[in-house]
Structure formats: structure tokens, C-alpha cells
C-alpha positions in Angstrom: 104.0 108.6 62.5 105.4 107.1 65.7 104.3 104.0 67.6 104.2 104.8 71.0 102.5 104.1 74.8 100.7 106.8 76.4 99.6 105.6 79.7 99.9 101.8 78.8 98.1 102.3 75.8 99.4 102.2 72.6 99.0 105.3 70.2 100.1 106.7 67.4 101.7 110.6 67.1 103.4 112.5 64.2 106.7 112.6 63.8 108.5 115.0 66.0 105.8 115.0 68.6 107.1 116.6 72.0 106.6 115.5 75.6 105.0 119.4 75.8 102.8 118.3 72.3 101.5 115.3 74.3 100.7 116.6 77.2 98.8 119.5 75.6 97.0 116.8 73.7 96.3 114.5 77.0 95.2 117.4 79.4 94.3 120.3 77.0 96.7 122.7 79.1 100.4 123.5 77.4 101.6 123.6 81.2 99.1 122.3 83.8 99.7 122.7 87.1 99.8 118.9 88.9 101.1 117.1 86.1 104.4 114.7 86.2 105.5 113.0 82.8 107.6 110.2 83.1 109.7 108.6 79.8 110.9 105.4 79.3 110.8 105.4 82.9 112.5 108.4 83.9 110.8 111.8 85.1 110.7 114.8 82.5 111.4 118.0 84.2 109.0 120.4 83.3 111.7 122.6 81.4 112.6 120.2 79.5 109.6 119.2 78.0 109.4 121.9 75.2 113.1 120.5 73.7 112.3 116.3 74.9 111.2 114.9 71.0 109.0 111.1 71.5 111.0 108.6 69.4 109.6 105.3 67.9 108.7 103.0 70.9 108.6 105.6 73.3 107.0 104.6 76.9 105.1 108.0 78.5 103.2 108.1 81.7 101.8 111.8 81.9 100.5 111.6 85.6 97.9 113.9 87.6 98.2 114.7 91.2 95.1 114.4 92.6 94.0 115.8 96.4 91.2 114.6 98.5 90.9 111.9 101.9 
């Protein structure tokens, strides 16, 4: 298992969890549409999620665009 914060909260995933893997697990969509994911500070591309693995300590933000006035 790997230590790791999801949003500014701490969690805990198995072992060769993937940026896809999270975000499947925070949204319930493999690929929503709207969604940014930023590691350790630096933006994911989309692409690049399926092959990004989360190591120990990891920092994610998986962020949601949101529309409205």
C-alpha cells in the first residue's frame, strides 16, 4: 500500500495504483470529460495517465471544471 494525498487528504492505495486508477476511483468515470490531475505539482496530460504509476508520498489534486455565473 502507498501513503499518499488525494485532494489534501491523506489516503492510502495499492501498490501500483495509476493516476487513470485514481481518478476512476474519485469520479467513477475512466476518462471524464472536465477533469485536470495535477502531481506533485505538475499537470498530468490526459495521455499520460494510463502509464503515470503514484509512488510513496505522492501529492494529487484531481480537479473538476465547473460552469455556472
Amino acid at each position: 500500500m502507498l501513503s499518499v494525498r488525494v485532494n489534501g487528504r491523506p489516503d492510502r492505495l495499492p501498490t501500483g495504483h495509476t493516476v487513470a486508477d485514481l481518478v476512476r476511483a474519485v469520479t467513477g468515470q475512466a476518462a471524464p470529460r472536465g477533469v485536470a490531475v495535477a502531481l506533485n505539482g505538475t499537470v498530468v496530460r490526459r495521455a499520460d495517465w494510463p502509464a503515470t504509476a503514484l509512488s510513496e508520498g505522492d501529492r494529487v489534486e484531481v480537479l473538476t471544471a465547473t460552469q455556472g455565473g
